[in-house]
Every structure is written in structure tokens, then in C-alpha cells.
C-alpha positions in Angstrom: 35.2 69.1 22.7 33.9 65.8 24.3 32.9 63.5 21.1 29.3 62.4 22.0 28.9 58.6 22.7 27.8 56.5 19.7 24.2 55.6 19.5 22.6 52.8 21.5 21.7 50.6 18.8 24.7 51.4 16.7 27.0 50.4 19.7 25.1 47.7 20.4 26.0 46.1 16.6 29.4 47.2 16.3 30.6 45.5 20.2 28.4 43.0 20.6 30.6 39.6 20.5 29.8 36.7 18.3 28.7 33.6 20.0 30.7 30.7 18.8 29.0 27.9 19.8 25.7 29.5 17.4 26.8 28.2 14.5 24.6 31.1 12.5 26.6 33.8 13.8 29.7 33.0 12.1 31.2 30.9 9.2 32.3 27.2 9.3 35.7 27.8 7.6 36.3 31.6 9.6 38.2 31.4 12.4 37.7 33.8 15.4 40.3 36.1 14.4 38.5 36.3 10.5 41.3 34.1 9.3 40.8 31.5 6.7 40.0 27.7 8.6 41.2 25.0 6.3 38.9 21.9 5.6 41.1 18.5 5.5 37.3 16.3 4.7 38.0 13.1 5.3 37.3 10.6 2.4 33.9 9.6 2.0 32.9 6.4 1.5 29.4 4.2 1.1 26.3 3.5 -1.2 25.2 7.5 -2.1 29.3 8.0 -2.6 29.6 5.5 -5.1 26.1 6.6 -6.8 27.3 9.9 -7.0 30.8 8.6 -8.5 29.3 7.3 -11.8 27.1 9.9 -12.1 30.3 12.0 -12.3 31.8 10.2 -14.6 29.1 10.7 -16.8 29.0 14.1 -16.2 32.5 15.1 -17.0 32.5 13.1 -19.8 30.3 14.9 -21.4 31.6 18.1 -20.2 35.2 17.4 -21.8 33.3 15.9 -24.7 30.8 18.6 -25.8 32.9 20.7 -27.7 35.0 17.8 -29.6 31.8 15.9 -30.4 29.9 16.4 -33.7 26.7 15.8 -35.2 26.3 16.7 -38.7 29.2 18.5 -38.7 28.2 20.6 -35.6 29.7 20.5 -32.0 27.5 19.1 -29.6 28.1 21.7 -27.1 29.1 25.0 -28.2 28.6 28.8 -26.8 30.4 30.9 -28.7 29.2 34.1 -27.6 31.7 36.2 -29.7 30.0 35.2 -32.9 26.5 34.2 -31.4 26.4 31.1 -32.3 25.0 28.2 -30.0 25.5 24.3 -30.9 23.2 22.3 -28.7 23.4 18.5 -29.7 24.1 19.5 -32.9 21.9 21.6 -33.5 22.5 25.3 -34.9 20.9 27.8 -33.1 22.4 31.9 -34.4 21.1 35.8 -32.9 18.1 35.1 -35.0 16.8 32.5 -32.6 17.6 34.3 -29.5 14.3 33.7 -28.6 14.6 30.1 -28.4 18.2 30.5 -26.6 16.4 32.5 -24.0 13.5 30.4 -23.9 15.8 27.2 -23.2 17.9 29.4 -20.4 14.4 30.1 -18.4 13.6 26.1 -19.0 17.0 25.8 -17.0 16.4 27.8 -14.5 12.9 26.7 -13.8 13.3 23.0 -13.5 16.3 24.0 -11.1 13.7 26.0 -9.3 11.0 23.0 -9.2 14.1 20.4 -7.8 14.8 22.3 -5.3 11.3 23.2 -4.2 10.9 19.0 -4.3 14.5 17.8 -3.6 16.2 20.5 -2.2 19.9 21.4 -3.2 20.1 18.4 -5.8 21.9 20.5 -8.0 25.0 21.3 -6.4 25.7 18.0 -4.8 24.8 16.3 -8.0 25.6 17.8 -11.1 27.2 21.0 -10.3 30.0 21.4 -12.2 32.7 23.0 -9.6 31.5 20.2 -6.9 32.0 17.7 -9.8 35.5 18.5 -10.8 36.5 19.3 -7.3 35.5 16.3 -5.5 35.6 13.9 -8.0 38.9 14.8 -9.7 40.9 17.1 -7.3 40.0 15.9 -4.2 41.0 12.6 -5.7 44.3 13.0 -6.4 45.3 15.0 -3.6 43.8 12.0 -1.4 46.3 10.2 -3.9 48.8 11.7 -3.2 49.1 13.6 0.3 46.4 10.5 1.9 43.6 10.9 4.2 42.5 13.8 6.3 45.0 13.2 9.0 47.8 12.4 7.0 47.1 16.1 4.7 47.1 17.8 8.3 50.3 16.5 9.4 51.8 17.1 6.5 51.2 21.2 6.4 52.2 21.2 9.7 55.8 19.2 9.1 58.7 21.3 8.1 59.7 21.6 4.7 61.8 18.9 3.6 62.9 17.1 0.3 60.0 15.2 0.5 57.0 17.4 1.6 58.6 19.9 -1.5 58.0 16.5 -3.9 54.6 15.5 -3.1 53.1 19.4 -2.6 55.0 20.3 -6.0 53.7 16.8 -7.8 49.9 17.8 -6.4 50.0 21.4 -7.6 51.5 20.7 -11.0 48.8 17.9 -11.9 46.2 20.7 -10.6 47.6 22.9 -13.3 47.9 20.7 -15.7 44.4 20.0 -15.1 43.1 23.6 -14.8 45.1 23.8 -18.1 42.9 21.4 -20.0 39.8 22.5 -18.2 40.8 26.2 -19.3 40.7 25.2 -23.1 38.3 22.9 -22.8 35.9 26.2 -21.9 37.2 28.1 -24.7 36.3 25.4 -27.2 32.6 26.0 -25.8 33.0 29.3 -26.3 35.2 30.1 -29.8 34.6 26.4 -31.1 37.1 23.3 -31.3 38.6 24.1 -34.8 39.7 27.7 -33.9 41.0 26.0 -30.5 43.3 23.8 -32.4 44.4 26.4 -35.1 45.4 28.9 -31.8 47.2 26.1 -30.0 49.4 24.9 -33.0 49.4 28.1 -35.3 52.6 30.7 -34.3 51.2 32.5 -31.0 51.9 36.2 -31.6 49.0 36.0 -34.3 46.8 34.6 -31.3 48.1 36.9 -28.4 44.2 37.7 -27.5 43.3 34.1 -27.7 46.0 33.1 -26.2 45.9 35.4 -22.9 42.5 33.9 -22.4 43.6 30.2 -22.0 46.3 31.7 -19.9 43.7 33.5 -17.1 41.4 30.9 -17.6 43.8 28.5 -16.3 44.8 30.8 -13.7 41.5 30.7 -12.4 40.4 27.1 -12.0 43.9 26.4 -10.6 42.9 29.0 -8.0 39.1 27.9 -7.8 40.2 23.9 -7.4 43.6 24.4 -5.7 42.4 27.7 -3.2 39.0 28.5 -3.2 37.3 25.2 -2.8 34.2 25.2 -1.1 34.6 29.7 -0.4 32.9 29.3 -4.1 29.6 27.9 -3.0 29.9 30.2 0.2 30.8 33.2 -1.3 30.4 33.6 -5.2 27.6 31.6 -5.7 24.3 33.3 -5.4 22.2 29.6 -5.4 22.9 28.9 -1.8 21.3 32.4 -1.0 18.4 32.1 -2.9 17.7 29.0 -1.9 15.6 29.8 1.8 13.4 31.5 -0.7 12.6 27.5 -2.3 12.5 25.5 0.4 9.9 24.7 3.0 8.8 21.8 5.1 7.8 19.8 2.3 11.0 20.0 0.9 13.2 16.5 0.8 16.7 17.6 2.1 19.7 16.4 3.6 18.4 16.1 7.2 19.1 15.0 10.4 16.7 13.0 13.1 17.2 15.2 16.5 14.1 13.6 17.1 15.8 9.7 16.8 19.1 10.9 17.9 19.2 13.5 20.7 20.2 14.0 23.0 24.0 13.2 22.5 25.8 11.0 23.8 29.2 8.6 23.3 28.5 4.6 23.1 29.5 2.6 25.4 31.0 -0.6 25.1 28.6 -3.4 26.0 26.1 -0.9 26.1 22.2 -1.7 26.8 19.6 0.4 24.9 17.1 0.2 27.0 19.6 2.0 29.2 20.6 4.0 27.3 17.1 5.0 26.3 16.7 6.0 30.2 19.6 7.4 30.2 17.6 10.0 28.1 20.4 9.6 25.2 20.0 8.8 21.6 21.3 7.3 19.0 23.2 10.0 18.1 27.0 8.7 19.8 28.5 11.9 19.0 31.3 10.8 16.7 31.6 13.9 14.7 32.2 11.6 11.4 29.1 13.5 9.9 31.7 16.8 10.3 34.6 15.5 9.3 33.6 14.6 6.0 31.7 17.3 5.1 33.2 19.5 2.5 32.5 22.5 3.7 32.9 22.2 7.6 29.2 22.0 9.2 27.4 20.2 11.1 24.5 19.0 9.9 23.1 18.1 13.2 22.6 22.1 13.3 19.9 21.9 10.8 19.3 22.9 7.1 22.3 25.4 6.3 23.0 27.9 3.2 26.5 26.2 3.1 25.1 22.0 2.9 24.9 21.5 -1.2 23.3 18.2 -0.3 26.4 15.7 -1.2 25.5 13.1 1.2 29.1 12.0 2.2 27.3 12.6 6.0 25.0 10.2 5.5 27.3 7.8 4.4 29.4 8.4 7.2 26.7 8.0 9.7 25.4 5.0 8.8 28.8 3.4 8.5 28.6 4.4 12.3 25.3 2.8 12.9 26.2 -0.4 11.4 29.0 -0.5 13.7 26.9 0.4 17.2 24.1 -2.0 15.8 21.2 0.7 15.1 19.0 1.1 12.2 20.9 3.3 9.2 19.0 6.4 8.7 20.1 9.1 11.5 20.9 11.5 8.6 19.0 10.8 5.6 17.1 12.6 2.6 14.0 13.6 4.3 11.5 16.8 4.9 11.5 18.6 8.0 7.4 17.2 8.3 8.9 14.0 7.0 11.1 13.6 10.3 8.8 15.9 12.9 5.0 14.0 11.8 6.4 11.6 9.7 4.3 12.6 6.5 5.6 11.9 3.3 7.0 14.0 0.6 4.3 16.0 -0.9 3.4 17.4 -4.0 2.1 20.8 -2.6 0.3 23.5 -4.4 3.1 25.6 -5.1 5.3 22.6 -6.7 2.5 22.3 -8.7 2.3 25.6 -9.7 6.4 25.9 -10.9 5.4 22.5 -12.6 2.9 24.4 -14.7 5.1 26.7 -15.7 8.0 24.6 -16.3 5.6 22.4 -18.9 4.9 25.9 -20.3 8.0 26.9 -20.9 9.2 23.2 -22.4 6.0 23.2 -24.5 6.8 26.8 -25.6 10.6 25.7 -26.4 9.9 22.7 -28.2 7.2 24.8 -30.5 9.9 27.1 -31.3 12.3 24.5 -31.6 10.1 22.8 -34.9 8.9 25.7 -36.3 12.1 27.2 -36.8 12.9 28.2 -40.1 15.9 25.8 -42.0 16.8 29.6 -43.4 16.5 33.0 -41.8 16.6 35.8 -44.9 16.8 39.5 -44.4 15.7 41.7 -47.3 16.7 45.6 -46.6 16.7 48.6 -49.2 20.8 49.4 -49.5 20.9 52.5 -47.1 21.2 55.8 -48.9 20.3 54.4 -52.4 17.4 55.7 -54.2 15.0 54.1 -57.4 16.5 54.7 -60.6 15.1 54.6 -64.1 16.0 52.2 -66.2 16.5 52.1 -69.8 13.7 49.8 -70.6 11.5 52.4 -68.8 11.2 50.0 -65.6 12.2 51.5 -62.0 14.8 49.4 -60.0 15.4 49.5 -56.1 19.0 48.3 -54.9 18.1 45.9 -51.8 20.8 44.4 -49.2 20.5 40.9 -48.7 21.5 38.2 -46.0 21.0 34.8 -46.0 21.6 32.9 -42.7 22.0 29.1 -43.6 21.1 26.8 -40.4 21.2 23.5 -42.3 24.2 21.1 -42.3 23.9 21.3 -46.2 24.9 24.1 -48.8 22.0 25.4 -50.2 21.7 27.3 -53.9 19.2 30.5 -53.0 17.2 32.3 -55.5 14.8 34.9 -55.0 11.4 35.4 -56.9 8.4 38.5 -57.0 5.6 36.5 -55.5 1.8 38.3 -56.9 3.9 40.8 -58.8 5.3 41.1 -61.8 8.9 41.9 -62.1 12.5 40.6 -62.5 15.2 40.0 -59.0 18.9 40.3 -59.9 21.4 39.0 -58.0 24.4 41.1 -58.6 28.0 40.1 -59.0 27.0 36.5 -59.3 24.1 34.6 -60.9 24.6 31.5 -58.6 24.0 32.5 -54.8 25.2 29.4 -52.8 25.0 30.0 -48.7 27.1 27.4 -47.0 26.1 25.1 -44.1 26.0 27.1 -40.9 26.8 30.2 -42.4 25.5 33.6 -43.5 25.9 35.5 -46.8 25.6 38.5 -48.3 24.6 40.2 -51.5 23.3 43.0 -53.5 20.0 42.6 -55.1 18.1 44.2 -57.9 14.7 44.5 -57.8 13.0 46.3 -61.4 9.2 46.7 -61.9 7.5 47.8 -64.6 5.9 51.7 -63.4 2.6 51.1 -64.1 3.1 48.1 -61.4 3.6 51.1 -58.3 0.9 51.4 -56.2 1.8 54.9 -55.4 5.2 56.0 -53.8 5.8 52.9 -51.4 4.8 49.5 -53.1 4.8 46.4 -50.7 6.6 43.2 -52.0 6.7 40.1 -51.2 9.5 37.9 -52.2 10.2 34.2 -52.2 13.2 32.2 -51.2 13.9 29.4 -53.0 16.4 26.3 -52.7 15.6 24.7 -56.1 12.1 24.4 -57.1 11.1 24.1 -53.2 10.3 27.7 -51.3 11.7 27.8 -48.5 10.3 30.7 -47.3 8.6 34.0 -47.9 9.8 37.9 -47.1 8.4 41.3 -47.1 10.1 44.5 -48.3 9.2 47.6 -49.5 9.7 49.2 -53.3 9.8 53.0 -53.6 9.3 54.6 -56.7 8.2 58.4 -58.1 5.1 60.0 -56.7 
């Protein structure tokens, strides 16, 4: 039998050839056969580079600081989601307070939300972490040590010799030296600096788990810095996606003046403006500098693109070029798309002001969690299984469960006291209950009332929780006794 022919449409999609001079219909670093395109960016250089340098600097000092760093005895940076325990500049935060963690991680997200709205793609040119390290550590050395652009590019391309095998094998063992320390660096955020140190020097058979996460966490930003590069923003990251959904006219971005530069043209030596100008060219000259820096391989004379994460190396670039053809700087700068078509100024537009509303919600509603957190978190539970017994001075007695979650950078003595009710609380085992700083204890409590006390077979309690003579708080339980 004859197969019947495809539909229309259907054909259509699948054998319809990709234009390649649209830059939307396929990727800056795909080639035509799908194949990977390598980026050699050329080093930047200029005012918004050198901004963006120190900003680093402060950035990954804090980043390889965090974890080391303490404040009252706390980290200043610490995730350890294993235990549930967050350190945010110094201060304690355990699954009790998961509110307030989740509170701060909406906080986070919304201002990210509102900067782009305003600002565009600050984030990732800025204070991204991966564009950080990349560019301002990796891309570093290997300018270091292979040179510029060119000089990268003709290297690949020479045979393999004693030298090429030095200078690629120096570069890729700095990178994993550095992915090394990046690697534990994270898993101090996550399992805390002192277990860090005791798996690095302790005998690593007892730490085989530990220790097969620094290994693939290594692995990983050696591939990331050394492989991946920019593919991370392209394809993992979902911010670049999302991102059409934030912006609009109003939004300040990365943007180039077709209106001041088009159409294109190369500069002529001894070149007249006002010829130029009738020429019908602008003061675009078509250099292709704005390209070759650019860490992911567009062209930002193309227009706003879900692969530009805003690091201004083009505009440093093309104003270097304007200073040299004798026009104003400016050709690509941070501006709005009305900024550059009517020349109106950035805006603070109705739905800015909305996402501002809700991030000073959400920061007021942090900040009133963040004071009003208790300095102790007790839980007071009947021991499962354990029923009222009768005592031989005629009281009943309930066995309770306690735990006492100490979020202070202090020790703190804990006893417990009937509040409105007449009884005695026993803490079993021990008569001094001491809960260390940053740490949660349990114990087995007592509680004995006198029957005529009962209100029926469920009597509500209400227990207080003292450090000392000061209470530092107040709990609810329940006491059964006989019908």
C-alpha cells in the first residue's frame, strides 16, 4: 500500500528550512548542522567593566566568606537543608520558622521581579552568581593564560605540541582546583563549616557520603565553568524565559539606538558627517566589536534577546568605538525601548507600582515575623500510648514528651510551671534541664494534679516556660484523667 502523504501543516513544520540571517530562528552558539559554536569573547574593557569588577569582588567575597564567618557563634550564611537549619547573618532560623524562611524566599523573588520590571536583566549581569565566577574568575585566567580572543582561537586550531599540552593542562587544572574549592565551599552552606573541616581531615571511609558529594560537586562547576559556560543561562536557567513576561517598553535595558545608528555602514577615513548623513548612513560603522565581546554570541543590534543578561561589555565596546570615530558615546546604552523611540524617560508605571506594593508587603510581613519570633520554641506532647495513672498520694499523673528548641546564642536552664492550676511538673531523669545554644532537647515530663482539679475527662493546661525567674513563654496541652 501507498503510505498517504503527511499533512500540510505537519509537512510544512517538519521541512521548512531555518532562515539564518533571522536571528530568532535559531541559537547564537548552534551551528547549522546543530553542532556546538564556541564563543572566544573578546576581553572587555571600559567604565561599566570596571564598575562591575568591584562589585564582583564584593560579591565573591562574601560568597567564599558566608559559611567561615561568624556572629555569635553562628555562620553568617548557612543552608543546611539536611538538618533544617538556616544561619542568615547570624541569625538562627530552624523548621519551626519555616514560615519566616519562606517568607524571606518570596521577598527574593519579588524584588527580583520588580528590578527587572524597572531595570531589566540586572540580576544576571550583576550579581548572578555563575556570570560572577565565570567572568570574573575563569574568564580571567584563561585570558591569563591562553590571551585574547584571537590568540584562544588560534591556539585550538594549532596542533598539539609540548606547549599547547602545558598551557591547556595549566588552565584546566587551576579550573579544577577552583571548582574544588567552590565545591566545598557550597557544602559548608549546606552541612555547616565545622562538619566541613572534620570530613576533610577526619579518615574518609567514615565520610564516604560526604565525601562523594564534594567529589560531584566539583565535577560539576568544573563542567559548568570549564564546558557549559553561557549554555547555563541559555538552557538551564528558567530566568531568561520568564523574563518577556517582565518586561515592557518602560523597561530600562541593555538597548541599542537603530534610530541614531542605522543604517550601517563602515567609516571612512577623512570622513564628513554631513555626508555621511546623506549618504543615509548612521553612526553605527559596523565594527562588530558589540559581538565580539558578548559572552553569549548576539547581536544586540537585533534587539532585546532571551540570551542578553545585561553585562554591558557592548556598551563598553561601542563607545570605545565612538570615541575613536569622533561621535557622541551612547549607541548602545541602558535605555527603554520608549526611552530610545519618543525619548520619554524611565517611568514608574502602574504595574511597577503594584509589585512595589507587594514587595513592601512582604518585607513588612518578614520583618514582623522576624521580631516577634520567639528566643525559644517548646513543644509539649502527651508520650504516645501512655495513659493517666494513679498515684500513691491519690493525685493522677499524665507522662508528657517534651522539646525544647534553643534559638539563642546562650545556654539556657528551662523549667516548666502549671500556670492557673494547681499541680506539680517533674522533669524526669534530671532535675536541671539545660538546652544549649542553637540546639534542641528532649525530655520526659510529669505532670500530677490533684482529682478534684479535672474538669471532666480532658482538662486543658497551660504551662509556663521559664529561664530563671523570667517566662519565656507560655504552652497549651491537654491532661486526661477518669470519667
Amino acid at each position: 500500500m501507498t503510505p498517504e502523504p503527511p499533512d500540510t501543516d505537519d509537512a510544512k513544520s517538519t521541512t521548512r528550512s531555518v532562515n539564518w540571517e533571522d536571528f530568532r530562528e535559531h541559537l547564537a552558539t548552534a551551528d547549522k548542522d546543530g553542532n556546538r559554536r564556541w564563543l572566544y569573547p573578546r576581553k572587555p574593557s571600559g567604565k561599566w567593566y570596571r564598575w562591575r569588577t568591584w562589585m564582583s569582588w564584593v560579591l565573591i567575597a562574601v560568597m567564599f566568606v558566608g559559611p567561615f564567618v561568624r556572629i555569635q557563634g553562628n555562620p553568617l550564611l548557612m543552608f543546611n537543608i539536611v538538618e533544617r537549619k538556616f544561619s542568615i547573618l547570624g541569625q538562627m532560623f530552624w523548621p519551626e520558622d519555616t514560615i519566616i524562611f519562606a517568607v524571606a524566599m518570596l521577598v527574593f523573588f519579588a524584588g527580583i521581579m520588580i528590578f527587572t520590571t524597572a531595570f531589566g536583566r540586572l540580576w544576571c549581569g550583576w550579581t548572578c552568581p555563575q556570570t560572577i565566577v565565570m567572568e570574573m574568575v575563569f574568564r580571567k585566567i584563561e585570558y591569563a593564560i591562553e590571551g585574547d580572543a584571537p590568540a584562544q582561537k588560534a591556539l585550538d586550531a594549532a596542533p598539539w605540541t609540548g606547549g599547547k599540552i602545558a598551557r591547556k593542562g595549566l588552565k584546566h587544572a587551576i579550573f579544577f582546583g577552583l571548582s574544588f574549592i567552590i565545591g566545598n565551599t557550597l557544602l559548608a552552606y549546606i552541612i555547616g563549616s565545622e562538619k566541613l573541616f572534620q570530613l576533610v581531615t577526619d579518615d574518609p571511609q567514615k565520610h564516604l557520603v560526604g565525601l562523594t558529594f564534594m567529589v560531584l560537586f566539583t565535577l560539576v562547576f568544573y563542567g559548568i565553568f570549564a564546558r557549559f559556560r553561557e549554555q547555563a543561562c541559555t538552557f538551564i536557567c528558567p530566568y531568561g524565559r520568564f523574563q518577556s513576561a517582565l518586561l515592557d517598553e518602560n523597561t530600562m535595558v541593555v538597548a541599542y539606538d537603530h534610530k541614531r545608528g542605522e543604517t550601517r555602514a563602515p567609516w571612512k577615513r577623512d570622513q564628513r558627517l554631513e555626508l555621511r548623513k546623506a549618504e543615509g548612513h548612521g553612526d553605527c560603522v559596523n565594527c562588530h566589536q558589540c559581538v565580539a565581546v558578548c559572552p553569549t554570541g548576539i547581536d544586540i543590534r537585533n534587539g532585546i534577546q532571551m540570551e542578553c543578561v545585561n553585562c554591558t561589555a557592548c556598551i563598553d565596546a561601542c563607545d570605545t568605538i565612538m570615541d575613536k570615530v569622533g561621535r557622541p558615546r551612547g549607541l548602545i546604552r541602558y535605555a527603554s525601548l520608549n526611552g530610545i523611540e519618543h525619548g520619554q524617560p524611565l517611568r514608574f508605571t502602574a504595574r511597577m507600582k503594584l509589585y512595589a506594593g507587594v514587595l513592601t508587603g512582604l518585607i513588612t510581613l518578614f520583618l514582623v515575623l522576624v521580631f516577634t519570633r520567639a528566643d525559644v520554641e517548646t513543644m509539649f506532647l502527651r508520650a504516645p500510648g501512655a495513659m493517666f495513672q494513679t498515684m500513691a498520694n491519690g493525685r493522677i499523673s499524665n507522662l508528657y514528651t517534651v522539646k525544647v528548641v534553643n534559638k539563642t546564642v546562650h545556654d539556657l536552664p528551662i523549667r516548666f510551671q502549671l500556670e492557673g492550676t494547681e499541680g506539680t511538673v517533674t522533669i524526669m531523669g534530671s532535675p536541671d534541664f539545660v538546652v544549649p545554644k542553637d540546639q534542641l532537647r528532649q525530655a520526659s515530663v510529669l505532670v500530677e494534679l490533684d482529682p478534684a482539679k479535672l474538669d471532666g475527662r480532658t482538662t486543658s493546661l497551660k504551662i509556663g516556660v521559664y529561664s530563671g525567674d523570667r517566662q519565656i513563654e507560655t504552652v497549651k496541652t491537654s491532661f486526661v484523667g477518669p470519667r
